[in-house]
C-alpha positions, 0 to 999 in steps of 0.5 A: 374316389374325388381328390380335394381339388376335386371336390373344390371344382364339384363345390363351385356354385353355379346358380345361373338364371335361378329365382332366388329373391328374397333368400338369405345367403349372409355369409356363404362363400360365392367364390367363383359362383356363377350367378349370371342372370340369376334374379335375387332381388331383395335377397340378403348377402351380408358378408358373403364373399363374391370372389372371382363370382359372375355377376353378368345380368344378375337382377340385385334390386333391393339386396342387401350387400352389406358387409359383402367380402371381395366384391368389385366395382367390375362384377357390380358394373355387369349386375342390375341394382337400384336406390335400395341396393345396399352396397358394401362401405368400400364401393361408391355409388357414384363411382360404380354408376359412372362405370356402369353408364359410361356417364 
């Protein structure tokens, strides 16, 4: 019989390299979700929460982040993502291209 802090462990996403482009994961929790070098180009996170999620090599090209909970410029910095990602409010561009390049 799974104990509840079993079944948190089992529920824990873990996506790694999957090709999800274009899928709509608006509002889904991704705590803890292990999403490196997953390619979701164009898909659409709005409002999910990305806490403690690997973001290592993910492609987020185009994906719309809008709204995006517990999402830091540290776990973007390890992603791929261009002109049409769309960011949450609270996340500078500038500032996460500076920590990304070192430029």
């Amino acid at each position: 019989m799974l104990k509840s802090k079993d079944v948190t462990q089992a529920s824990i996403l873990d996506i790694h390299g999957a090709f999800v482009r274009r899928i709509d994961l608006s509002g889904a929790s991704l705590r803890g979700a292990n999403m490196t070098k997953v390619d979701a180009a164009n898909a659409i996170f709005r409002g999910a929460d990305f806490e403690g999620a690997r973001l290592n090599g993910a492609i987020l090209r185009g994906a719309d982040l809008t709204g995006a909970k517990n999402l830091t410029l540290d776990q973007l910095s390890h992603a791929i993502i261009d002109s049409k990602t769309v960011l949450p409010a609270y996340i500078d561009r500038e500032q996460l291209e500076f920590l990304a390049t070192g430029k």
